[in-house]
DONU-700510 format. One record per residue (C-alpha): residue number from 1; residue in three letters; x, y, z. Coordinates in steps of 0.25 Angstrom, whole numbers, plus 5000, padded with zeros to 4 digits. Layout:
REM residues N
   seq   type      X      Y      Z
   NUM    ALA      X      Y      Z
...
REM end
This chain:
REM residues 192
   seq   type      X      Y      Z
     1    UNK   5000   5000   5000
     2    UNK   5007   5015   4997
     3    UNK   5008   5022   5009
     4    UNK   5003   5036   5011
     5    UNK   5017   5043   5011
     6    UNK   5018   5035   4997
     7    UNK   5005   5040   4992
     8    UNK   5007   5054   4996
     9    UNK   5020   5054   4988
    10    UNK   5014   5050   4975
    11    UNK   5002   5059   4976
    12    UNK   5010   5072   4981
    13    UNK   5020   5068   4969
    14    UNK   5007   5070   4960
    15    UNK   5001   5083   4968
    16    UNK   5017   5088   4964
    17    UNK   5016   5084   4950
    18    UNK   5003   5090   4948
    19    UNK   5002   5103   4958
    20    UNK   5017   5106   4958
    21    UNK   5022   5113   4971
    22    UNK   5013   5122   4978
    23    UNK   5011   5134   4972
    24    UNK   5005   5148   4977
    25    UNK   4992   5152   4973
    26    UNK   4990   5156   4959
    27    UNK   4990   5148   4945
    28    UNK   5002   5138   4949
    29    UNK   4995   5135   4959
    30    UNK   4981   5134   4952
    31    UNK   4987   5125   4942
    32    UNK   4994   5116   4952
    33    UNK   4980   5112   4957
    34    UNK   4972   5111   4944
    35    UNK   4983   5102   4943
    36    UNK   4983   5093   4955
    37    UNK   4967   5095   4953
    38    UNK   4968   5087   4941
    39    UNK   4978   5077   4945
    40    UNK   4969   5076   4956
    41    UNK   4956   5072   4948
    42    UNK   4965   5063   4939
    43    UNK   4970   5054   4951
    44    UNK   4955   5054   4955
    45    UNK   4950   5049   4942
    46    UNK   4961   5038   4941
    47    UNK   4957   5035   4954
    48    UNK   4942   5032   4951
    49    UNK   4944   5025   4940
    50    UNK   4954   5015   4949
    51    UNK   4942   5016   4959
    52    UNK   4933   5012   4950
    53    UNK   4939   4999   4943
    54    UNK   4946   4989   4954
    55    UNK   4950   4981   4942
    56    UNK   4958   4992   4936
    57    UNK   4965   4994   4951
    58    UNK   4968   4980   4950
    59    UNK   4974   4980   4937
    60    UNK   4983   4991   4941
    61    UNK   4988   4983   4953
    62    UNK   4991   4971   4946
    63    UNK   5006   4967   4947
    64    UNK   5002   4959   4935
    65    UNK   4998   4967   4926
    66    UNK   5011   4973   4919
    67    UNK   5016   4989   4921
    68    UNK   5011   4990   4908
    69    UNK   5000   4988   4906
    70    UNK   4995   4995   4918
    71    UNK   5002   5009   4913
    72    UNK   4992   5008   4900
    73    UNK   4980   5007   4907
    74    UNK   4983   5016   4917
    75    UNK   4987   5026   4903
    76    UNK   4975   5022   4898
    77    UNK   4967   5024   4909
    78    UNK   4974   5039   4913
    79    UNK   4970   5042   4898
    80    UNK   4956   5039   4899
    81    UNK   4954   5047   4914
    82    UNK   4962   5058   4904
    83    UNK   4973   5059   4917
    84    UNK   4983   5073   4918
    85    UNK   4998   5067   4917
    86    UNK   5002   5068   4928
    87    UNK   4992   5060   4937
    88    UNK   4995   5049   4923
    89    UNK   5008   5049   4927
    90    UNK   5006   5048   4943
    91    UNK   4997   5037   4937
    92    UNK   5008   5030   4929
    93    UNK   5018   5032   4942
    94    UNK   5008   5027   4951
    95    UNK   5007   5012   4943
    96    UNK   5022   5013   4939
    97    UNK   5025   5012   4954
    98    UNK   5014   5006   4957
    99    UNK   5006   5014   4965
   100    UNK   4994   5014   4958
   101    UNK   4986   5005   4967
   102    UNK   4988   5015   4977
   103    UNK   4983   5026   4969
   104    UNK   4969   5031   4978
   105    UNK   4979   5034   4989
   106    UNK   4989   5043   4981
   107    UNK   4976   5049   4975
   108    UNK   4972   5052   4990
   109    UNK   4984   5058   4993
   110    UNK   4984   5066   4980
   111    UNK   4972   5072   4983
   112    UNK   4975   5076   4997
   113    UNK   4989   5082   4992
   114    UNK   4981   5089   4982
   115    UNK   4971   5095   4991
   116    UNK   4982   5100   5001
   117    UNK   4991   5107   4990
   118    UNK   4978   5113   4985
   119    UNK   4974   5116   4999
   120    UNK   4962   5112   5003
   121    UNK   4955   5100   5009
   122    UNK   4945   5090   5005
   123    UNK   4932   5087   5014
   124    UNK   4923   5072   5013
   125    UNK   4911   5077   5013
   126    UNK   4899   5069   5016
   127    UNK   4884   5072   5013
   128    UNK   4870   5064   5013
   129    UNK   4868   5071   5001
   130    UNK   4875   5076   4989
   131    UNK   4879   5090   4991
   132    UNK   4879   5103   4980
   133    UNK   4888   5112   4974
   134    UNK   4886   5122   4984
   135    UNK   4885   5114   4996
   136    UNK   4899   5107   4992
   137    UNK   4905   5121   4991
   138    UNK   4899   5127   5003
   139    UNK   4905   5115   5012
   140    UNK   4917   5116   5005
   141    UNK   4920   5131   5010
   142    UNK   4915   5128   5025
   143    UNK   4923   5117   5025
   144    UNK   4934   5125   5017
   145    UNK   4932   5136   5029
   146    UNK   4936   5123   5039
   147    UNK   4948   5119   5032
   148    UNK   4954   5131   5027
   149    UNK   4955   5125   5014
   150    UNK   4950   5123   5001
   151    UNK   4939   5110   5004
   152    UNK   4937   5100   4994
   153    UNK   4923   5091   4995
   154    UNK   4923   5078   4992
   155    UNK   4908   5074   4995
   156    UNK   4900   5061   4995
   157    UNK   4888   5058   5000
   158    UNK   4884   5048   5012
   159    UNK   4869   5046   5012
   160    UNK   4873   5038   5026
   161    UNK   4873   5055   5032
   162    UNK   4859   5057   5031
   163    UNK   4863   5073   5030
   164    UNK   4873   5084   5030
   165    UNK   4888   5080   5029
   166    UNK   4901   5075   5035
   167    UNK   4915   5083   5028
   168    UNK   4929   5075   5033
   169    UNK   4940   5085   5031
   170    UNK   4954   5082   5036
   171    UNK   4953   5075   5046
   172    UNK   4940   5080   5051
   173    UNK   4925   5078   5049
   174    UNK   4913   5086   5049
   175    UNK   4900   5079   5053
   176    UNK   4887   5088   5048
   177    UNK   4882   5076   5046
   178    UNK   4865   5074   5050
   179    UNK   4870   5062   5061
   180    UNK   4879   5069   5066
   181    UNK   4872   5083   5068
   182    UNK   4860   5072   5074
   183    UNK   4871   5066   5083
   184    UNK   4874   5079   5088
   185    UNK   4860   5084   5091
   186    UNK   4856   5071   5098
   187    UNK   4870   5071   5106
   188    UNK   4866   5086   5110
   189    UNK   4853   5082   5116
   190    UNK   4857   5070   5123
   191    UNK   4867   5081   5130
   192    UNK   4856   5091   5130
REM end
């Protein structure tokens, strides 16, 4: 199994190849992260598709199946997701050392190195329903004012909530949840 440390080093080597060094506010720097951006939704699509087909993680973790053959599907497969060069690249590295069974926790890594050169953070966010436009921007900015940083939602829905929502930021969670504002008013009477 790749270790973090080891993880961390392949995807800080794409967030230098991609973003470059850190660059003060201005079009350097706005360029660095349309850069990393699109790196960043590359890795995710590969990833998906190897989500999506255990047949195709299988082939790729095969000791049997020659270097080959594995570099022109994964060409051929990089050319149909239409992949930046960079991340094909990474890609080919990846399987040439391989790696590329390990890919989900690079990704992982790549995006949280990403979001702190960019700095901001990313919030889970929880909801019984599916939430709007304006509701995802409006909890974006409180939980922005929280943070002091840019907050980036990444939202699903748990129908297991019955109403409002629970956001996981860092290391904390914020339970607005309908159980848990009920827990609270029923722990308040029994004190009352």
């Amino acid at each position: 199994m790749i270790s973090g440390a080891l993880s961390k080093r392949y995807a800080r080597a794409l967030v230098d190849a991609e973003g470059g060094p850190p660059a003060p506010p201005g079009p350097a720097a706005e360029a660095a992260a349309r850069g990393l951006e699109a790196a960043g939704r590359d890795l995710e699509a590969f990833a998906q598709l190897l989500r999506g087909h255990r047949d195709l993680r299988a082939f790729f973790a095969n000791p049997g199946v020659q270097r080959g053959e594995k570099e022109a599907v994964l060409a051929r497969l990089t050319a149909d997701l239409g992949l930046g060069a960079v991340v094909v690249t990474f890609l080919r590295l990846l399987l040439e050392r391989g790696r590329l069974a390990q890919f989900e926790a690079i990704v992982r890594m790549y995006r949280d190195l990403m979001d702190e050169r960019l700095g901001r953070m990313r919030a889970e966010v929880s909801t019984a329903a599916p939430l709007d436009e304006t509701t995802q921007g409006r909890l974006a900015a409180r939980l922005a004012a929280v943070a002091g940083k840019t907050v980036v939602l990444d939202t699903k829905t748990d129908a297991g909530l019955l109403g409002g929502m629970v956001a996981r930021m860092g290391g904390t969670v914020y339970d607005g949840s309908l159980r848990a504002q009920l827990a609270r008013v029923r722990e308040q009477l029994l004190r009352g």
